[in-house]
C-alpha positions as CSV (number, residue, x, y, z in Angstrom):
1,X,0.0,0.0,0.0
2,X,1.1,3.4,-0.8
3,X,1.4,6.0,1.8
4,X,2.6,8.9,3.3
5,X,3.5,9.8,6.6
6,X,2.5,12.4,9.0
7,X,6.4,14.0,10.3
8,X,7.0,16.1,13.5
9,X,10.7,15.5,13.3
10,X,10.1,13.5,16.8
11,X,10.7,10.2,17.9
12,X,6.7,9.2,17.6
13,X,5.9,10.1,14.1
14,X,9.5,8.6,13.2
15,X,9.1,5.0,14.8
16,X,5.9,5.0,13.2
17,X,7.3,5.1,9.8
18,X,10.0,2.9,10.6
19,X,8.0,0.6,12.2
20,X,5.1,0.8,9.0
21,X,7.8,0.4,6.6
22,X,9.1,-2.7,8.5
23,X,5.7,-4.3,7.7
24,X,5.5,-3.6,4.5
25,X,3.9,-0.2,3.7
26,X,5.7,2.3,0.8
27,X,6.1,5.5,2.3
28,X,6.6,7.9,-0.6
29,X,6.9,10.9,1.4
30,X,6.7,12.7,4.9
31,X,4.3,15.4,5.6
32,X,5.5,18.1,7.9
33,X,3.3,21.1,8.8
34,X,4.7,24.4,9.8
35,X,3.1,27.3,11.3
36,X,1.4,29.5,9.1
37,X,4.9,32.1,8.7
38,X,6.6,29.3,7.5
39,X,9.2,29.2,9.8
40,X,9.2,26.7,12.4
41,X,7.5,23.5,13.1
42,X,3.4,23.1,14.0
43,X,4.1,20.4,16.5
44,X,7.8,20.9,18.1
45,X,8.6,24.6,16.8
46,X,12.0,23.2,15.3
47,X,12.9,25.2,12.1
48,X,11.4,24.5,9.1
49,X,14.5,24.0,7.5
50,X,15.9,21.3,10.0
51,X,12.9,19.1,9.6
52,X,14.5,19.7,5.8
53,X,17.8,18.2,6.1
54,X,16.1,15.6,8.6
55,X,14.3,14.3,5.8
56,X,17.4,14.8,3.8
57,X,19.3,12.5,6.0
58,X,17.1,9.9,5.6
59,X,16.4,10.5,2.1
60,X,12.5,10.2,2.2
61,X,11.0,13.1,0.3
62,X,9.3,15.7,2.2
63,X,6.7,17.8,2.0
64,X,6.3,20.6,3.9
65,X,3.4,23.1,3.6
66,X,2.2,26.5,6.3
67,X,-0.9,25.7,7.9
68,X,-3.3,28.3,8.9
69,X,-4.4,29.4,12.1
70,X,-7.9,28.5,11.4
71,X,-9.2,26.1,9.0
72,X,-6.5,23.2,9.6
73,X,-8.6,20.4,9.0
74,X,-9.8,21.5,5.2
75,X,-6.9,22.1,4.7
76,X,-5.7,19.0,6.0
77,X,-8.5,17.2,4.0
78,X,-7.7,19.4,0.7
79,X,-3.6,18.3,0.6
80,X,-5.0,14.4,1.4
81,X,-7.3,14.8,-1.5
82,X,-4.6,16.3,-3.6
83,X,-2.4,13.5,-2.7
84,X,-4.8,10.5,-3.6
85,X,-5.6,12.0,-7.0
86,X,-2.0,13.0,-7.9
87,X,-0.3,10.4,-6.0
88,X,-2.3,7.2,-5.7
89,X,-2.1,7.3,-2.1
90,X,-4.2,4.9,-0.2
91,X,-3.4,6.2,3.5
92,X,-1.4,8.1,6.1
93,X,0.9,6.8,9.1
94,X,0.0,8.6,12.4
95,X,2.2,8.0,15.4
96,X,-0.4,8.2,18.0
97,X,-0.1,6.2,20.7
98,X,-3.5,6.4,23.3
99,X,-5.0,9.3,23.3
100,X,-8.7,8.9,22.0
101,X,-9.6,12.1,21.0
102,X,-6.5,12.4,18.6
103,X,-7.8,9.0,17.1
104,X,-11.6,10.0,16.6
105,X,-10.3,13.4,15.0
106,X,-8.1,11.3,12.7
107,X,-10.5,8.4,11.9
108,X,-13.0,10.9,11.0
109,X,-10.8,12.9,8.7
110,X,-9.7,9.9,7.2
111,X,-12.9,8.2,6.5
112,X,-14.4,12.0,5.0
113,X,-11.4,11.5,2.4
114,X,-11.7,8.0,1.7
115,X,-8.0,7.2,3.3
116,X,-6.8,4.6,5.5
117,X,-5.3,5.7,8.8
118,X,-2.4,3.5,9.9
119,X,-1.4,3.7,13.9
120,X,1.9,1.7,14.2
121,X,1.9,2.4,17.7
122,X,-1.3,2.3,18.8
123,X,-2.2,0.6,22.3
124,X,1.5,-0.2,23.2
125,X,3.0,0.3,26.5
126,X,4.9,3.9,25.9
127,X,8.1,2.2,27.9
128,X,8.6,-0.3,25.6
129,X,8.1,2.0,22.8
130,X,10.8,4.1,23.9
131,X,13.2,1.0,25.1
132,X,12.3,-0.8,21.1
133,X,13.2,2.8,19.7
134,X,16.6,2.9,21.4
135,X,17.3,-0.9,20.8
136,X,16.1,-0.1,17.2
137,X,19.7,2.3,17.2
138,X,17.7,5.7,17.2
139,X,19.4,8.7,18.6
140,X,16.5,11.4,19.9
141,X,17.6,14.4,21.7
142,X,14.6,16.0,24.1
143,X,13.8,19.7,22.3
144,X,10.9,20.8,24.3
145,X,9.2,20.1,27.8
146,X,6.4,21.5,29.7
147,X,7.0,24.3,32.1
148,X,5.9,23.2,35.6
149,X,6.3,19.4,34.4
150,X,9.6,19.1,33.3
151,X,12.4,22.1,33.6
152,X,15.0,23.5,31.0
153,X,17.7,21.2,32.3
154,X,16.1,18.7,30.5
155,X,16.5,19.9,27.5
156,X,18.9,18.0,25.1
157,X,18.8,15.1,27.0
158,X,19.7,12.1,24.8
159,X,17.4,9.4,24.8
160,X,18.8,6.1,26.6
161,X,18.0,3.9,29.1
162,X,19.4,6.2,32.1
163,X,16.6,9.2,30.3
164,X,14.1,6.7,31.2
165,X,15.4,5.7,34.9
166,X,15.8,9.3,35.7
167,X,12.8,10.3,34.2
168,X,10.9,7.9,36.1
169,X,12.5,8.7,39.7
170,X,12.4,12.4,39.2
171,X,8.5,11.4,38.4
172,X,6.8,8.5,37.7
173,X,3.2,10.2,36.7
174,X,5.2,11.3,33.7
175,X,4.7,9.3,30.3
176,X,7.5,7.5,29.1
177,X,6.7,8.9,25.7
178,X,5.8,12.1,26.3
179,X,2.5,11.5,25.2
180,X,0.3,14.0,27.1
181,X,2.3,16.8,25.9
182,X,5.3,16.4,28.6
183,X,8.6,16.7,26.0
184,X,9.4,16.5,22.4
185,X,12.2,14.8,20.8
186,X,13.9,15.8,17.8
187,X,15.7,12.6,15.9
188,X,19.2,12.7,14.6
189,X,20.3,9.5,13.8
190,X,19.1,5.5,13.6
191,X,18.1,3.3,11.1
192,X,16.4,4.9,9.0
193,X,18.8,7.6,8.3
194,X,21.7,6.9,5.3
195,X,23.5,10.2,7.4
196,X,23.4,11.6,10.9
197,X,22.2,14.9,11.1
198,X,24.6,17.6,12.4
199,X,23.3,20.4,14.6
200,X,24.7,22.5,17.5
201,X,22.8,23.4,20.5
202,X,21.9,27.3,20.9
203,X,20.2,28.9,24.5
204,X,17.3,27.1,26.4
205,X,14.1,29.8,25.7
206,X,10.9,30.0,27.6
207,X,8.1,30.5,25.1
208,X,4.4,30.4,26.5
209,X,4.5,27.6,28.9
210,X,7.2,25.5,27.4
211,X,11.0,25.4,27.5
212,X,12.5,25.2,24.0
213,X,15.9,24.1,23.0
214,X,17.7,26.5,20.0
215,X,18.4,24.2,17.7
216,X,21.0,25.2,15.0
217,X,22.3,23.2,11.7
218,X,26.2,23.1,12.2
């Protein structure tokens, strides 16, 4: 089946692809959404252009496109439209994990347009997600946590085995994955990738109510 895959640059939406190509889906391209100045990232606020040479590394083509503030889901429904008439795609690659009301939104986006969604991820435990995705050889660096939840010192934290035993002592309501909005990852390296991506760490900057890590191509 041909698909494409919905890209936030994060760990999530990039085990999902791996783990959809693994069982035999054709991604033909990533779709990453920025905000509507172009500029940065919808989901993680990394720079546009990073999520570029993120896709470059693993040489998937990508497909980037400003979303507006209002009206995001025809215009989500217009580019999936788009795509199955000009592409032949016959559905998308989420990387949600359990949260319900992300899956009802999708499902009924999906079934408006005619599309399959595909959840790689969906129901398993979020430790052993993040344990498979480090055994899989994927290097994640965290880019983003929650003021209040999570402080600037973790920010650029490699994930590895010690990120999970220190996440869980400092505390253990906190998801593994991150999946109720905790942290975001940014991925650099694994097997997907034919090249690691080379960046440099800028200053940690309070935006709103979340910590985000400068992240600069070197």
């Amino acid at each position: 089946m041909k698909v494409v895959c919905l890209w936030s640059g994060g760990k999530d939406s990039c085990f999902a692809c791996y783990k959809a190509m693994a069982s035999g889906y054709k991604v033909i391209a990533l779709f990453n959404f920025t905000r509507s100045d172009g500029m940065n990232s919808l989901a993680h606020g990394l720079p546009a252009q990073l999520i570029y040479e993120q896709a470059s590394a693993i040489g998937m083509p990508l497909f980037q496109k400003a979303m507006p503030e209002a009206g995001y889901e025809q215009e989500f429904k217009n580019l999936i439209i788009e795509w199955k008439k000009e592409k032949n795609i016959e559905g998308i690659v989420f990387g949600d994990i359990y949260l319900e009301e992300h899956r009802e939104w999708i499902e009924r986006v999906c079934r408006d347009t005619s599309i399959e969604p595909i959840f790689p991820l969906w129901g398993m435990d979020t430790k052993q997600i993040l344990l498979d995705f480090i055994d899989c050889g994927f290097k994640a660096a965290v880019v983003c946590t929650r003021d209040g939840i999570l402080g600037k010192e973790w920010l650029g934290r490699i994930l590895d085995r010690q990120f999970i035993e220190d996440l869980h002592r400092y505390n253990p309501k906190i998801d593994p994955c991150g999946e109720a909005g905790e942290f975001h990852t940014f991925v650099y390296d694994g097997p997907l990738f034919k090249k690691l991506v080379e960046f440099l760490i800028g200053e940690k900057i309070l935006n709103g109510i979340y910590w985000r890590l400068e992240v600069i191509l070197s």
